[in-house]
Phi, psi and omega in degrees: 000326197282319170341278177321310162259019181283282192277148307350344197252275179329312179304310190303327187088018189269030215277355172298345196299284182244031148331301221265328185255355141285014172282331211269000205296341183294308171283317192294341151291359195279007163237029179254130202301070200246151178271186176315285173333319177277294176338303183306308200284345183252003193254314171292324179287341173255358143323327167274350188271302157326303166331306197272008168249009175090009202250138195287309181287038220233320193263289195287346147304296168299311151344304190294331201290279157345320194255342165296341171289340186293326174254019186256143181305192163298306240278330178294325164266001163315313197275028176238031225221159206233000000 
């Protein structure tokens, strides 16, 4: 859900909204119930949402992102590979 409306808020151009709290999404999950597969996928989608707004905080989302890959197999990581 949070994903989700994190890039609406970015497609809309309203991304001021919830700037402050994707940047924070790295700490503010660590008690949100996600199995592995999700924390990555929330973690790259809102790194790309950052990103494409220019927001600084984009490189410590993808860090986190990044460290989550240190514990996946070839084949899961295959589906990051461009």
């Amino acid at each position: 859900m949070f994903i989700s409306l994190v890039e609406l808020c970015c497609k809309e151009g309203c991304f001021d909204i919830l700037e402050v709290r994707a940047r924070e999404v790295v700490s503010e999950s660590t008690s949100w119930d996600l199995k592995d597969a999700e924390r990555r996928d929330l973690y790259l989608r809102i790194a790309e949402c950052l990103d494409s707004q220019k927001d600084a905080g984009a490189f410590q989302v993808l860090y986190a992102f990044l460290q989550t890959l240190q514990k996946v197999d070839a084949k899961e990581l295959s589906k990051y590979s461009a």
